[in-house]
PDB file of N, CA, C and O in Angstrom:
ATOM      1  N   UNK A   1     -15.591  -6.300  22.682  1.00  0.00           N
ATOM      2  CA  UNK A   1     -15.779  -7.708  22.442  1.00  0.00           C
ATOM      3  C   UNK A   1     -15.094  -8.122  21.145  1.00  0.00           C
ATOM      4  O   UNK A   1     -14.490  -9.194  21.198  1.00  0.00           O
ATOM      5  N   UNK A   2     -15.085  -7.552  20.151  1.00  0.00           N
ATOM      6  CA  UNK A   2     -14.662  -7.626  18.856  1.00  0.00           C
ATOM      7  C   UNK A   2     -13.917  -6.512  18.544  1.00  0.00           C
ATOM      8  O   UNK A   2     -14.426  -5.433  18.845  1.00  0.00           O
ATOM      9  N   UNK A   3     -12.439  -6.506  17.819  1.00  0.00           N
ATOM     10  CA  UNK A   3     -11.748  -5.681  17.390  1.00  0.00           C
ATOM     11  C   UNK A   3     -11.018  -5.908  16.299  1.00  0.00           C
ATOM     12  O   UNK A   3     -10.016  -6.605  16.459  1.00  0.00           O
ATOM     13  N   UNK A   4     -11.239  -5.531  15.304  1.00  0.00           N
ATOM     14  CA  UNK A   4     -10.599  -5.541  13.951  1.00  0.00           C
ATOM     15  C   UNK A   4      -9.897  -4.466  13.306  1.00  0.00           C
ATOM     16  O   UNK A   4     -10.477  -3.662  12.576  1.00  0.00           O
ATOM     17  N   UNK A   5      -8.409  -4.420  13.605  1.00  0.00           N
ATOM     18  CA  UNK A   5      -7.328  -3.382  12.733  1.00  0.00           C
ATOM     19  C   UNK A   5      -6.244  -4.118  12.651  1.00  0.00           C
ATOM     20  O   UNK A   5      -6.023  -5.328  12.713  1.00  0.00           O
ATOM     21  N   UNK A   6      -5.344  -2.786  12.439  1.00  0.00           N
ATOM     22  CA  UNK A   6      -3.975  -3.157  11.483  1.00  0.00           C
ATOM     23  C   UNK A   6      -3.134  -3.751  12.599  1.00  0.00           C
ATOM     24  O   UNK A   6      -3.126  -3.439  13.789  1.00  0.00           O
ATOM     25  N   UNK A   7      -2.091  -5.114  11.653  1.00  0.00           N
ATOM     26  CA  UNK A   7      -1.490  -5.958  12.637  1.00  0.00           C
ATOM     27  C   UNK A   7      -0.301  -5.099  13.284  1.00  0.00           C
ATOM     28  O   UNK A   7       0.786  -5.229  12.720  1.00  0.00           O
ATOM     29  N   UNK A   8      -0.351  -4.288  14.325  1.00  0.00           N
ATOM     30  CA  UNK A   8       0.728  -3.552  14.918  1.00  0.00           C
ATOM     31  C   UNK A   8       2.436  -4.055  14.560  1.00  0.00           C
ATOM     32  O   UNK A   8       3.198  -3.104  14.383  1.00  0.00           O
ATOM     33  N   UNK A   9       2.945  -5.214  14.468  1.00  0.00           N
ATOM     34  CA  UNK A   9       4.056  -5.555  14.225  1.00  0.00           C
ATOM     35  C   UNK A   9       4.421  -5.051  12.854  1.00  0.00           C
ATOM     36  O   UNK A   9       5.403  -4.343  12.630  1.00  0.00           O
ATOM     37  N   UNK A  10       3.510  -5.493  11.903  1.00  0.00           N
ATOM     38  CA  UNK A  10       3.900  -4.722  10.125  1.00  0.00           C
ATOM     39  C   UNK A  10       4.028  -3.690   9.915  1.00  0.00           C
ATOM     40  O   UNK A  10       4.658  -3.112   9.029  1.00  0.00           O
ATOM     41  N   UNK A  11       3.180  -3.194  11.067  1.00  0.00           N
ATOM     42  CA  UNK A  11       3.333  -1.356  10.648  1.00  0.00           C
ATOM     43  C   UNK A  11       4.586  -1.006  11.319  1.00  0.00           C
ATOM     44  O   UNK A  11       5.168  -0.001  10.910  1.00  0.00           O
ATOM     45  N   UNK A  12       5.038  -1.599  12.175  1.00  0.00           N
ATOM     46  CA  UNK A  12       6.688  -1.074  12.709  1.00  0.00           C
ATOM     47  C   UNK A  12       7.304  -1.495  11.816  1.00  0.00           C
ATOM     48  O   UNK A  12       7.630  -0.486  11.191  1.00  0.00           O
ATOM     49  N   UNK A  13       7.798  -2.560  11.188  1.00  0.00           N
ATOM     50  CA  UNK A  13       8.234  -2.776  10.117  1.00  0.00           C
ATOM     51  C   UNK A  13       8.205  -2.357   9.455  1.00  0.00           C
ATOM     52  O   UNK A  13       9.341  -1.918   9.275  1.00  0.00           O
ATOM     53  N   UNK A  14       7.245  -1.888   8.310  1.00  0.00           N
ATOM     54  CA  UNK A  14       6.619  -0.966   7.344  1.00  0.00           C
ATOM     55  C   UNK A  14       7.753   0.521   7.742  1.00  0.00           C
ATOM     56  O   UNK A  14       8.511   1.089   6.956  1.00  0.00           O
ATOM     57  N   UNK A  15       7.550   0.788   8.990  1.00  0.00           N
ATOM     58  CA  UNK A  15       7.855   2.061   9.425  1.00  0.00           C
ATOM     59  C   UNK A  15       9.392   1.877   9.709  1.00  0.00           C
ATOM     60  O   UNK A  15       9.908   2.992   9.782  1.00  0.00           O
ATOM     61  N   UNK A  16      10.095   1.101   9.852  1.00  0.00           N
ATOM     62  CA  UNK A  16      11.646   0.710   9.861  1.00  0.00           C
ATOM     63  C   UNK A  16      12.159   1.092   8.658  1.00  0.00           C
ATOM     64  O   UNK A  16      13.179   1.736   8.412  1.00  0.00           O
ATOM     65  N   UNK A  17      10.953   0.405   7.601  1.00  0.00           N
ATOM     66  CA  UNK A  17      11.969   0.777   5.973  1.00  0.00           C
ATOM     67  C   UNK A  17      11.645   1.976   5.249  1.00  0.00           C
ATOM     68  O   UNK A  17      11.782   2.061   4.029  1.00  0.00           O
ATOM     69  N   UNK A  18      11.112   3.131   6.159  1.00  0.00           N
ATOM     70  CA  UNK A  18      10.559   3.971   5.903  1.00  0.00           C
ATOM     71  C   UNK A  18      12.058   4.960   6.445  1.00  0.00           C
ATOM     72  O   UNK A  18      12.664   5.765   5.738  1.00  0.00           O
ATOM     73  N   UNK A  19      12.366   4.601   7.840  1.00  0.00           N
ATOM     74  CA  UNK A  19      13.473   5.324   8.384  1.00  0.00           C
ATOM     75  C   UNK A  19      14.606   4.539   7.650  1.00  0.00           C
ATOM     76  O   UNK A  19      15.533   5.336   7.793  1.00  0.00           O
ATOM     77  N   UNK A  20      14.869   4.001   7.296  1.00  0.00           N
ATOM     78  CA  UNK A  20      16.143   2.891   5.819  1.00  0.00           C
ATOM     79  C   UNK A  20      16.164   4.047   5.222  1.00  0.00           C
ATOM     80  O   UNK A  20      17.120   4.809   5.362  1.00  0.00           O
ATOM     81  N   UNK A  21      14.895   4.397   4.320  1.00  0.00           N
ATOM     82  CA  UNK A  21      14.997   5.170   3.330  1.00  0.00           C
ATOM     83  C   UNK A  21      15.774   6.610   3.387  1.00  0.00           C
ATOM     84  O   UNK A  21      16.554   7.262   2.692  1.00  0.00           O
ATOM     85  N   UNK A  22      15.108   6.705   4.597  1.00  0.00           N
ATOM     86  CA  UNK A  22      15.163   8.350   5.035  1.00  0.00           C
ATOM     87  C   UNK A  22      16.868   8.234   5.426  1.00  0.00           C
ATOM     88  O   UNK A  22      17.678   8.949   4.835  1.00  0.00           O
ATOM     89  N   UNK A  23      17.154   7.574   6.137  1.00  0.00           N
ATOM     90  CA  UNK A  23      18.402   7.670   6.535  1.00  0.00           C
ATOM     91  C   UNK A  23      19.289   7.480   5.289  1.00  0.00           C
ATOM     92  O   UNK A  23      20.145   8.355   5.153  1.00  0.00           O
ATOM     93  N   UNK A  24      19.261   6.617   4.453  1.00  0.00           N
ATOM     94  CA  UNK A  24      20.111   6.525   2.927  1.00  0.00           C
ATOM     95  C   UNK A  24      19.962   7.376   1.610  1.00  0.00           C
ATOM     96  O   UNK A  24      20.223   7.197   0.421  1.00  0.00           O
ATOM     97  N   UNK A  25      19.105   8.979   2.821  1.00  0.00           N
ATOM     98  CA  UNK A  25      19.668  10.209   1.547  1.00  0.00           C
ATOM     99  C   UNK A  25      17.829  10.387   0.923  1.00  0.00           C
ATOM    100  O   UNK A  25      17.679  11.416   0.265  1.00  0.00           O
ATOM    101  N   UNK A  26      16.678   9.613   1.063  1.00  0.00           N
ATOM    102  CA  UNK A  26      15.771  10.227   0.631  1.00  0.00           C
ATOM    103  C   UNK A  26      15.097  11.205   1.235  1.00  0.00           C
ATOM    104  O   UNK A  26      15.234  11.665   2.368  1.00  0.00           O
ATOM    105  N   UNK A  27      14.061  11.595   0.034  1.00  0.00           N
ATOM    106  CA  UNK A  27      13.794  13.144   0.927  1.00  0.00           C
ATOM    107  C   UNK A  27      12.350  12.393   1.914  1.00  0.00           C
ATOM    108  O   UNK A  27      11.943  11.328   1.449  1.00  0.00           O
ATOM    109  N   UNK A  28      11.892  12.721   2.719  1.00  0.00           N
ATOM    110  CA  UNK A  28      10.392  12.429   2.883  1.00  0.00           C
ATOM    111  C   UNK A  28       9.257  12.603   2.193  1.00  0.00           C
ATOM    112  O   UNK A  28       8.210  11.987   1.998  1.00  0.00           O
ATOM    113  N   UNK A  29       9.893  13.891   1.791  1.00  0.00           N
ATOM    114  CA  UNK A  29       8.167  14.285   1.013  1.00  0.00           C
ATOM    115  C   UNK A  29       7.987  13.468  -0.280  1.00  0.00           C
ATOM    116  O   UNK A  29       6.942  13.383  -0.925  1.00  0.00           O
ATOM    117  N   UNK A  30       9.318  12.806  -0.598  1.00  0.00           N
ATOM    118  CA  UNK A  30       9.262  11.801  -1.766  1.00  0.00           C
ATOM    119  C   UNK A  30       8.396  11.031  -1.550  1.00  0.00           C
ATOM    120  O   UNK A  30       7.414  10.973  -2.289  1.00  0.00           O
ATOM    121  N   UNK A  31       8.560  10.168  -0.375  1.00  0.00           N
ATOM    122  CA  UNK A  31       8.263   8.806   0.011  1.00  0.00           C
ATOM    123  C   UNK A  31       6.538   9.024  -0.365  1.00  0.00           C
ATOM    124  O   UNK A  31       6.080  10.148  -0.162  1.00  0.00           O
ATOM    125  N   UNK A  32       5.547   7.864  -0.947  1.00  0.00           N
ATOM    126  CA  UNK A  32       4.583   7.550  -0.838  1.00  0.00           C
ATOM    127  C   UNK A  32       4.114   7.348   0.791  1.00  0.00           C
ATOM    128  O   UNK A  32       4.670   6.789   1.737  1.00  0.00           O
ATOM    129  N   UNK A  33       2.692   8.147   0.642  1.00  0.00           N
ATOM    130  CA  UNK A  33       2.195   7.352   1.847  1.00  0.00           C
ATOM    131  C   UNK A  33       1.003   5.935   1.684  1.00  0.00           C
ATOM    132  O   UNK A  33       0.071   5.713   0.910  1.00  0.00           O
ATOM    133  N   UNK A  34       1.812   4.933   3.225  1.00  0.00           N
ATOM    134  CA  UNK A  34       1.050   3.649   2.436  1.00  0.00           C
ATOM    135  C   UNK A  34       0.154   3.437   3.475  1.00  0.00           C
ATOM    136  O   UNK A  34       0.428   3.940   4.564  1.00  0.00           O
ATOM    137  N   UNK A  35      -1.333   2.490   3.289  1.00  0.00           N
ATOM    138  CA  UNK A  35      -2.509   2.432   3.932  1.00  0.00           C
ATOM    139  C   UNK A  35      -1.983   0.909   4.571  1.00  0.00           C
ATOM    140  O   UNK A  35      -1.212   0.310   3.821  1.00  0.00           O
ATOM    141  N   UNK A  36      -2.299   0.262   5.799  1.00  0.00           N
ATOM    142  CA  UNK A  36      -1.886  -0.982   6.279  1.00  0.00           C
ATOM    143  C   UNK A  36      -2.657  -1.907   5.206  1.00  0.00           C
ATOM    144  O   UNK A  36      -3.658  -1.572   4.571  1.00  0.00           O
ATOM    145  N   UNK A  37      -1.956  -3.185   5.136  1.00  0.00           N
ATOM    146  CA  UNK A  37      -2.552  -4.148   4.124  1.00  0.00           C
ATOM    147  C   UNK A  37      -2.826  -5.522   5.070  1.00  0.00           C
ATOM    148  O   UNK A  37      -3.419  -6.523   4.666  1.00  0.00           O
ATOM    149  N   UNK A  38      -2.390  -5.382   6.105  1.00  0.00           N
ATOM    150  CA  UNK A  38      -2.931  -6.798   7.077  1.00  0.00           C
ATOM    151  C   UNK A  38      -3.624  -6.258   8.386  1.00  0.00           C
ATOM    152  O   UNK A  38      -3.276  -5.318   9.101  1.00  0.00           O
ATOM    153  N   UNK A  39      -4.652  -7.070   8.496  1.00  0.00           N
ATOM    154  CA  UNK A  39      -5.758  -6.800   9.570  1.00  0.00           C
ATOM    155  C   UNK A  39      -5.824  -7.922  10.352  1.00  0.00           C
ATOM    156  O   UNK A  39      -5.661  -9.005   9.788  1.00  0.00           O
ATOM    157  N   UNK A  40      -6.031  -7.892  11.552  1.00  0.00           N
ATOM    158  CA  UNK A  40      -5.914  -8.511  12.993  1.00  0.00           C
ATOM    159  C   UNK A  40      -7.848  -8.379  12.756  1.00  0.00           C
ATOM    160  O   UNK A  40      -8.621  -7.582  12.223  1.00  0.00           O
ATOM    161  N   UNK A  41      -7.978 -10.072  13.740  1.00  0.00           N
ATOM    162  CA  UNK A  41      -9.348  -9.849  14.152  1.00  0.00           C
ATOM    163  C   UNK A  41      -9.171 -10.884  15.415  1.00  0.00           C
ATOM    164  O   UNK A  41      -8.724 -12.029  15.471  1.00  0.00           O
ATOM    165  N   UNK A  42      -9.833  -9.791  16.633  1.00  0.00           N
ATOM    166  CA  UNK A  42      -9.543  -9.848  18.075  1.00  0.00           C
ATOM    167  C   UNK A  42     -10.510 -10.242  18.315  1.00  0.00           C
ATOM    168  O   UNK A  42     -11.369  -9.786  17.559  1.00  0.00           O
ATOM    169  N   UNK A  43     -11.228 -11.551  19.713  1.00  0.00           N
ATOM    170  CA  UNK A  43     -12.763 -11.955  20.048  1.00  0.00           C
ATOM    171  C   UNK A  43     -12.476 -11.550  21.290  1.00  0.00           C
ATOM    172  O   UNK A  43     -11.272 -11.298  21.323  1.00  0.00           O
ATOM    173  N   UNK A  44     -12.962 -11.367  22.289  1.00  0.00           N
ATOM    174  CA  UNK A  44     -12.493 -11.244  23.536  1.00  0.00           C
ATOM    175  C   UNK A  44     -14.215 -12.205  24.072  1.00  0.00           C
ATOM    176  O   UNK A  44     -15.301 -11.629  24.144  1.00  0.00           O
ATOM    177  N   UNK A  45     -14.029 -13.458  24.320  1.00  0.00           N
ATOM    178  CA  UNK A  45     -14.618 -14.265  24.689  1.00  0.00           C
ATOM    179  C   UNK A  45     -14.960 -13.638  26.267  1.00  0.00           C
ATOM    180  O   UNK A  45     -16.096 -13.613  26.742  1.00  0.00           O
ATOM    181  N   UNK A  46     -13.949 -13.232  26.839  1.00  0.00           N
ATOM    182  CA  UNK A  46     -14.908 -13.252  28.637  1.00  0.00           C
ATOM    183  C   UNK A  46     -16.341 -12.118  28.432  1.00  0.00           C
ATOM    184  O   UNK A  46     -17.491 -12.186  28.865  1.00  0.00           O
ATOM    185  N   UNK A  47     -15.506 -10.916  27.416  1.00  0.00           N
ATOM    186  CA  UNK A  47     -16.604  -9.702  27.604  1.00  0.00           C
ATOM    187  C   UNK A  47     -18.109 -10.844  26.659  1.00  0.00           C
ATOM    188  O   UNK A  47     -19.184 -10.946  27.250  1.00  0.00           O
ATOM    189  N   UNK A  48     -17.962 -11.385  25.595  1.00  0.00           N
ATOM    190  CA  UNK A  48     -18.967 -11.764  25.280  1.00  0.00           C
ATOM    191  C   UNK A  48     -20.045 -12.747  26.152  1.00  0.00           C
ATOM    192  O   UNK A  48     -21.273 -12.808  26.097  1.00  0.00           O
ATOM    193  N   UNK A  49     -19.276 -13.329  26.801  1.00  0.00           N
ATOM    194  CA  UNK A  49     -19.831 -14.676  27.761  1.00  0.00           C
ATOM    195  C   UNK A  49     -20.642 -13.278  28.832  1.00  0.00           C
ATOM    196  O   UNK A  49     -21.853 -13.384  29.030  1.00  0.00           O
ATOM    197  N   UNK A  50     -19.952 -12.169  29.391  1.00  0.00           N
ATOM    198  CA  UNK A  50     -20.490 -11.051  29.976  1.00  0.00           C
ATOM    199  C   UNK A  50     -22.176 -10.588  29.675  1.00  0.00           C
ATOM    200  O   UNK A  50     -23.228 -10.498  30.307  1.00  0.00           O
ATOM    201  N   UNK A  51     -21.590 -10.336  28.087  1.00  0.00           N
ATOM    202  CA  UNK A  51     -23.278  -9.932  27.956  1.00  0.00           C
ATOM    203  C   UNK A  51     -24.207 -10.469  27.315  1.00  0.00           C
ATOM    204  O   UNK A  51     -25.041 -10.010  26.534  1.00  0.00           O
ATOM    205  N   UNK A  52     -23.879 -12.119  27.943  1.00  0.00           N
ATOM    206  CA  UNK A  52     -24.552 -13.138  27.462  1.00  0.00           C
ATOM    207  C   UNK A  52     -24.683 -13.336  25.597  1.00  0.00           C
ATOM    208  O   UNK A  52     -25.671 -13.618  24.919  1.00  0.00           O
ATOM    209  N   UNK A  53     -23.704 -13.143  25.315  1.00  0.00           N
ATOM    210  CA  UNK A  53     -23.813 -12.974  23.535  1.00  0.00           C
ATOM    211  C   UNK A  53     -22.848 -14.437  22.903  1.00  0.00           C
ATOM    212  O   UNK A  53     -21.720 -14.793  23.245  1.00  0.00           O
ATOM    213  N   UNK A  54     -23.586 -14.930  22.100  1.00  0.00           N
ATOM    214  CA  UNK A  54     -23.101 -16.210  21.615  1.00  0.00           C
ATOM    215  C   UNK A  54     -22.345 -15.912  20.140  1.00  0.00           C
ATOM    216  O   UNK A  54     -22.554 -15.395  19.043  1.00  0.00           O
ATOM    217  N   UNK A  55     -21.490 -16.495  20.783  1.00  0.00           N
ATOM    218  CA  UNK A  55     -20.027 -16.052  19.127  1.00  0.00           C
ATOM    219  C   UNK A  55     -20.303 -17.250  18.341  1.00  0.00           C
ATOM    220  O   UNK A  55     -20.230 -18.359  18.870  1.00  0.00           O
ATOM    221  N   UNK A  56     -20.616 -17.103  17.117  1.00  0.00           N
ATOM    222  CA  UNK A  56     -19.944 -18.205  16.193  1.00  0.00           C
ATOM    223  C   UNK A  56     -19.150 -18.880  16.068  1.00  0.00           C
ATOM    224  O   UNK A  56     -17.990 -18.475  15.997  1.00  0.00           O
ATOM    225  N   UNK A  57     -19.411 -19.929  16.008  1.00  0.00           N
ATOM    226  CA  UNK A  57     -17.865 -21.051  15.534  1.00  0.00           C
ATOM    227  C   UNK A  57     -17.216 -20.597  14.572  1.00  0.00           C
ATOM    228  O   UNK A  57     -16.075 -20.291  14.918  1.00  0.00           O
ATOM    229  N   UNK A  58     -17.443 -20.406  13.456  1.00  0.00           N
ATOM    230  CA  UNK A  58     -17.198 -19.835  12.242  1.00  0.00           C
ATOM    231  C   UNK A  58     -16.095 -18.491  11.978  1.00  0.00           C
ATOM    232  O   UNK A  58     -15.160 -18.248  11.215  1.00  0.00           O
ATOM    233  N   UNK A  59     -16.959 -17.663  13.313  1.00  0.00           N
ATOM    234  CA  UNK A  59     -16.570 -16.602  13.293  1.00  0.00           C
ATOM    235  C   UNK A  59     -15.109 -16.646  14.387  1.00  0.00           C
ATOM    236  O   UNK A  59     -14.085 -15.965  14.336  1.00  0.00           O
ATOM    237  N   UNK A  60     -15.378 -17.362  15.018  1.00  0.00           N
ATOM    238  CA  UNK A  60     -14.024 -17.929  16.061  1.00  0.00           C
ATOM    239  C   UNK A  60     -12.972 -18.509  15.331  1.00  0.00           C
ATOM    240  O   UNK A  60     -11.811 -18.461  15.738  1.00  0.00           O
ATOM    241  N   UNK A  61     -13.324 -19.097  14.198  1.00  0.00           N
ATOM    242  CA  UNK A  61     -12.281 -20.273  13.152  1.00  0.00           C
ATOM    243  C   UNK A  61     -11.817 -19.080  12.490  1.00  0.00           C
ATOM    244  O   UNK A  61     -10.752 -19.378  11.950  1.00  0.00           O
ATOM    245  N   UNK A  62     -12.185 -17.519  12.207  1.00  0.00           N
ATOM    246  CA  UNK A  62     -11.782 -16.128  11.157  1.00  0.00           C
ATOM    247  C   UNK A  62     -10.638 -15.693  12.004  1.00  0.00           C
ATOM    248  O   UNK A  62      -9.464 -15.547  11.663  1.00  0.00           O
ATOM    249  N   UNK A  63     -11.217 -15.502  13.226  1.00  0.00           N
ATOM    250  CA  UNK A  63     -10.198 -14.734  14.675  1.00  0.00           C
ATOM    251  C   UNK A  63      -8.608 -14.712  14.374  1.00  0.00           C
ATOM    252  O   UNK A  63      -8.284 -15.721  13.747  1.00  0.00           O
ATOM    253  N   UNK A  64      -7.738 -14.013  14.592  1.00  0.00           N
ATOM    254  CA  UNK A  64      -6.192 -14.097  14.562  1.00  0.00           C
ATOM    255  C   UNK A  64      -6.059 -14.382  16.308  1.00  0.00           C
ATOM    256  O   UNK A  64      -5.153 -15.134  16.668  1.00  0.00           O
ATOM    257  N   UNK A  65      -6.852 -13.851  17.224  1.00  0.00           N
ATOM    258  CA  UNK A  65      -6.789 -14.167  18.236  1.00  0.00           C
ATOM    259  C   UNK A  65      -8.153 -14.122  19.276  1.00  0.00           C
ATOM    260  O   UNK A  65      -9.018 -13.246  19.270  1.00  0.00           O
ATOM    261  N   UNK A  66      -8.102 -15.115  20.013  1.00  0.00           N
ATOM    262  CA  UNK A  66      -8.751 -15.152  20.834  1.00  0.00           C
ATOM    263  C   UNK A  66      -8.787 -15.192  22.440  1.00  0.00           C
ATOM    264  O   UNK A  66      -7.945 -15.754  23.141  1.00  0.00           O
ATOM    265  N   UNK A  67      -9.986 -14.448  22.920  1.00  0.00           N
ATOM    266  CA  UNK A  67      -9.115 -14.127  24.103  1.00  0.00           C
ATOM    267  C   UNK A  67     -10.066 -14.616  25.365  1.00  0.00           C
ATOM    268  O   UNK A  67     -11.047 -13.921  25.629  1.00  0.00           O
ATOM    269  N   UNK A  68      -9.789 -15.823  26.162  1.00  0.00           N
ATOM    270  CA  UNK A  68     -10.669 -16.665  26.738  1.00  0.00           C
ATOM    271  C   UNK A  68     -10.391 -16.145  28.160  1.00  0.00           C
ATOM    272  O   UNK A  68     -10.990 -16.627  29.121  1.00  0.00           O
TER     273      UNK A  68
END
């Protein structure tokens, strides 16, 4: 019903300038490892309407997506 993680598109990105690096001569084991910094928050409205559970307005206005 609710799912909250990392926005899949940044982390390919993230991970593009990761292979930049690698390909223009760095070593890997150099490279820092980095934690995602943008988070997705998913409602999936049919499963909630399912088990009769009432979503917030509030919490619907937070959502990056919603899914009716």
């Amino acid at each position: 019903m609710l799912s909250y993680g990392p926005n899949f598109p940044d982390l390919f990105r993230r991970a593009g300038d990761y292979v930049d690096k690698i390909l223009r001569g760095a070593k890997p084991a150099d490279l820092p490892v980095e934690q995602p910094t943008k988070f997705d928050l998913v409602i999936n409205l049919v499963t909630a309407k399912a088990l009769d559970i009432d979503v917030p307005p509030t919490l619907l206005a937070r959502a990056d997506q919603v899914i009716e």
